[in-house]
N, C-alpha and C positions, 0 to 999 in steps of 0.2 A: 303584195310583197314580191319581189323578185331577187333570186337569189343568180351573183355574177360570177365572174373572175374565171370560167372554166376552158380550159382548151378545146375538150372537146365535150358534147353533147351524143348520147347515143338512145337511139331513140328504139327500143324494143328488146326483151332479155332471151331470146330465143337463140340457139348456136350460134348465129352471125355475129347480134350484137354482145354475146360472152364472150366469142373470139375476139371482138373487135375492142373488148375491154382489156383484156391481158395484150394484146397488139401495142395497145396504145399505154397502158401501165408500163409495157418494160421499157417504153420510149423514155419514160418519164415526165406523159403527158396529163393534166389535170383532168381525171374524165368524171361527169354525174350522165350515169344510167339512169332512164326512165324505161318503166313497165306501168303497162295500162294495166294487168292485173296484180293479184295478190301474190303472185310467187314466180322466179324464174323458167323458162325451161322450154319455152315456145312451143311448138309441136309433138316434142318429143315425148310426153304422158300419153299421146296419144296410140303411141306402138312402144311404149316404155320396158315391154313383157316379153317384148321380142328381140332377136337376136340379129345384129347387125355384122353385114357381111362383105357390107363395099368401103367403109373407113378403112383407109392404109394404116399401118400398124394399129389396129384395134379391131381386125377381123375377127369373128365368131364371139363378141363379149354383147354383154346384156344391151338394151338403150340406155336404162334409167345407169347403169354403172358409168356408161360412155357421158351423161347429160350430169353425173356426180361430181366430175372429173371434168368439166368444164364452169361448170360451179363453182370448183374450186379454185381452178385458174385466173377465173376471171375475177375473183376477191383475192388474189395473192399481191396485189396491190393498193390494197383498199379502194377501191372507186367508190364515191358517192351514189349508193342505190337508193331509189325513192317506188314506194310502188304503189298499183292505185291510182298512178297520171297518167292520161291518156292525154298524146299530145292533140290538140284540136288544129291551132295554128300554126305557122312560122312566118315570122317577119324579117326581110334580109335590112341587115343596119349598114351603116358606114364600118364597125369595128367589126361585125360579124353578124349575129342570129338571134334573136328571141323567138321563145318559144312556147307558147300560154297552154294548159290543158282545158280538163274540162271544168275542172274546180275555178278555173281563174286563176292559177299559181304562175308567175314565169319565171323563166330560167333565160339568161344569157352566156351566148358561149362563143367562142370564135371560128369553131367550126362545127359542122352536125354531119352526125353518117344515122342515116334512116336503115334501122336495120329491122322495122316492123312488120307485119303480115296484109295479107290482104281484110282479114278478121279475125276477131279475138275471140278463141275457144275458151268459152264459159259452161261450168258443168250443172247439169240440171240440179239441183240441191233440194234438200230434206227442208223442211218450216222448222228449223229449230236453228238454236245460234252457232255461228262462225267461229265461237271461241273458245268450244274444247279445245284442247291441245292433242287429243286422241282419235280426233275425227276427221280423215283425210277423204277428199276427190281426187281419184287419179287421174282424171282427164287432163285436171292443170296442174296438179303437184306430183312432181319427184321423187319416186319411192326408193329410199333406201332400204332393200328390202332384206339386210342383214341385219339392221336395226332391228327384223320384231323377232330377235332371238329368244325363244323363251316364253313369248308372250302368247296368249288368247287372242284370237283376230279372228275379228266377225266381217263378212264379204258381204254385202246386199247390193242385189241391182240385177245390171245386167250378165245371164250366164256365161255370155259367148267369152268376155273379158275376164270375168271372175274366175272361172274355171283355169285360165293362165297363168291368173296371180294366184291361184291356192296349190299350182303343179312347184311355182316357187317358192312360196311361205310354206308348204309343206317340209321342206327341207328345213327351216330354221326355228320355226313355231314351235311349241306347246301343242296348241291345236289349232285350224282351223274350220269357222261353220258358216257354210256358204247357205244364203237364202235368196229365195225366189219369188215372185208370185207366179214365172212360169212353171212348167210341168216337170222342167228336166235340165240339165248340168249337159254340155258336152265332156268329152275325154275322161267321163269317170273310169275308165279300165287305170290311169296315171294317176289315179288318188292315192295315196297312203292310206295307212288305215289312222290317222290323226287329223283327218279330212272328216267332216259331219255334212251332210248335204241334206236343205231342208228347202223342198218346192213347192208351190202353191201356198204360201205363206207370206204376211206384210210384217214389218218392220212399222208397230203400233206406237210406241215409246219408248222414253230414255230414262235411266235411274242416273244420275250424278253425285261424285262426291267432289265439290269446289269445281276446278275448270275439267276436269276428268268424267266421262262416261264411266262409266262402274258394269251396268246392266243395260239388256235391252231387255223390252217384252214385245213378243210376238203375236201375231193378231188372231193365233190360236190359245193363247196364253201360258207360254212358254217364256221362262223367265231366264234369261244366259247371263253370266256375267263375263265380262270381257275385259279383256285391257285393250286392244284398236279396234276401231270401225272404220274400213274403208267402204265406200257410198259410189256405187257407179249407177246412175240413173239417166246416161246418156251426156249429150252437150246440146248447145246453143252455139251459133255464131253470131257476133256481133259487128257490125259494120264500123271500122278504122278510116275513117275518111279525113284527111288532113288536106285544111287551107291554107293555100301559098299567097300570104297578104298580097304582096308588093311585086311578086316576079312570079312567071310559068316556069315549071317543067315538063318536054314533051315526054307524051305516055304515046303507049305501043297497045293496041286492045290483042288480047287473048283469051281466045276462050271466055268472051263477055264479060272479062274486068279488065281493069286499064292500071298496065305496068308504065312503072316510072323507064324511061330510055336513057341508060346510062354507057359506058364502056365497059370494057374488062377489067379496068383498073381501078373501076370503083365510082370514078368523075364523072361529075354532069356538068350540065351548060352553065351551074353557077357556083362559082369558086367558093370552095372550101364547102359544098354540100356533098353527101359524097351516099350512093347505095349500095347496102349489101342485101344476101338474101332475098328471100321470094319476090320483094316489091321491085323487084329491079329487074329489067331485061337488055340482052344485047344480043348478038347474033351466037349462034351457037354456044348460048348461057346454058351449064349444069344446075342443075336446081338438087344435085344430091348431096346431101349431110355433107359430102369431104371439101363439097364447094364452099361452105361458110369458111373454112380453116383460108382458104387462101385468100377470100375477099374481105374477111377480116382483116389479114394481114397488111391487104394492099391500100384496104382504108384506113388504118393505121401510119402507114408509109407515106401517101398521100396528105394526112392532115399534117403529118408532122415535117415534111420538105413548106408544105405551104403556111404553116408559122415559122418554123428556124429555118432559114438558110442551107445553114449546119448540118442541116439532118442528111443521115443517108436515108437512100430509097430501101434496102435491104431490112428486113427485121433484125434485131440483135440477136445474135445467137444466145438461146439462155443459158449453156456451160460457160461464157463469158462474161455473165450478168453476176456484177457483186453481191445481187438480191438472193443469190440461189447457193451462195457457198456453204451457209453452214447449213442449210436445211439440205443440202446434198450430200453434206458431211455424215449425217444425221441418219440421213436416210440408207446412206452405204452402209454404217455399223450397224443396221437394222435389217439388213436385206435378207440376210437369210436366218431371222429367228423368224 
């Protein structure tokens, strides 16, 4: 089956390709997002705990808030998300691109901006099912972490990470009970005292009621009951290798992987392909977080001068965007409750 009719194709849900969704949403461009995993957020789970300091206007705010907040932007126009495709192919057509995963599914689009990684951060996971609804890996999902207001949150895995996230869910929790099979917690002096720290101990089983964790039991046989389980047990990377059917693009080797060679503006040697973010190199390329917001923008600008005419190269400003009037409306008589 292959699914048509799209402007633009974006191939990766990491800052680049989130940016490059709202880019192209306020164009009024038809975009379906592809992600090889199960959830947005590229990199950014990866230091999600830490405090970001080089974003212009978002100096000194959390990652995972900063990674919320593009979340959100990039669904403020509905784009078609699909996740779980990882693109394998692309084929250049007469009208544009298809695009095949690894399922066999394609996608045809008129134009494609490659906004994927070198590889795909997969987290080491527990033998038990993906379909709690209580059971999160922070390594690839995005923790909202005012969401566990109130709640019971059990930590297991690794200390160095967990110890982070319970200096933060301290603040908003019930309780939290960080477990270990090593010997020790760093930064216990920053614990509250609704912090429980329990080392040299496994994480034996789970009690469930329907899609919900309920309880854990511990391999001491200690029986907690919980309302979230986040699971750090490290990552895996997986190799992102995409074949260019019918046409090359020239790659740049660094540091013994091979970056696609594009410009500053996004363009490559084949019209209407376009790269943002890590996979992409050109001479004095920023590779930090504030560089997705601009090469988003520009492979936005780019797909859309090279379908309309019409189009300008500038972004729309969004105080001029009819999309934003009442929910700006909305948000001023709310500003300061």
């Amino acid at each position: 089956m292959t699914e048509t009719n799209y402007d633009v194709v974006i191939v990766g849900g990491g800052p680049s390709g989130l940016y490059s969704s709202f880019s192209c949403g306020i164009r009024g461009l038809k975009v379906k997002l592809l992600e090889a995993r199960a959830t947005l957020g590229g990199r950014i789970p990866l230091y999600q705990e830490n405090i970001i300091w080089d974003l212009g206007g978002a100096q000194g705010k959390l990652a995972s808030d900063i990674a919320n907040n593009l979340l959100d932007a990039a669904q403020q126009f509905s784009p078609d998300i699909t996740y779980n495709q990882q693109v394998k192919h692309i084929k250049k057509e007469e009208t544009g691109f298809t695009l095949t995963t690894q399922s066999g599914q394609e996608y045809q689009s008129k134009t494609v901006i490659l906004a994927s990684a070198l590889g795909i951060i997969q987290p080491r996971k527990l033998k038990i099912p993906d379909t709690y609804e209580n059971l999160h890996y922070p390594v690839s999902e995005v923790i909202n972490f005012k969401a566990y207001m109130g709640q019971t949150v059990l930590l297991y895995g690794n200390p160095d990470s967990l110890s982070s996230y319970a200096i933060l869910l301290q603040q908003v929790a019930k309780s939290v009970i960080l477990v270990t099979k090593k010997t020790n917690f760093p930064n216990t002096e920053h614990f509250a005292a609704n912090v429980t720290v329990l080392t040299q101990v496994e994480v034996s089983n789970f009690a469930s009621e329907g899609d919900f964790i309920s309880a854990v039991t511990l391999s001491d046989g200690q029986i907690i009951p919980v309302s979230q389980v986040l699971i750090h047990l490290g990552m895996k990377r997986e190799t992102n290798t995409i074949t260019f059917e019918n046409f090359e693009l020239e790659t740049v080797d660094q540091h013994g992987h091979d970056f696609i060679k594009n410009k500053a503006d996004t363009t490559t040697s084949i019209e209407g392909l376009y790269v943002v973010g890590d996979l992409g190199s050109y001479p004095d390329k920023n590779y930090m977080l504030a560089a997705c917001m601009t090469e988003g923008s520009n492979a936005a600008g780019q797909a859309a001068r090279y379908l309309y005419n019409t189009a300008r190269g500038q972004l729309i400003v969004s105080t001029h965007n009819d999309v934003f009037k009442t929910k700006n409306i909305d948000m001023v008589l709310q500003y300061f409750s």
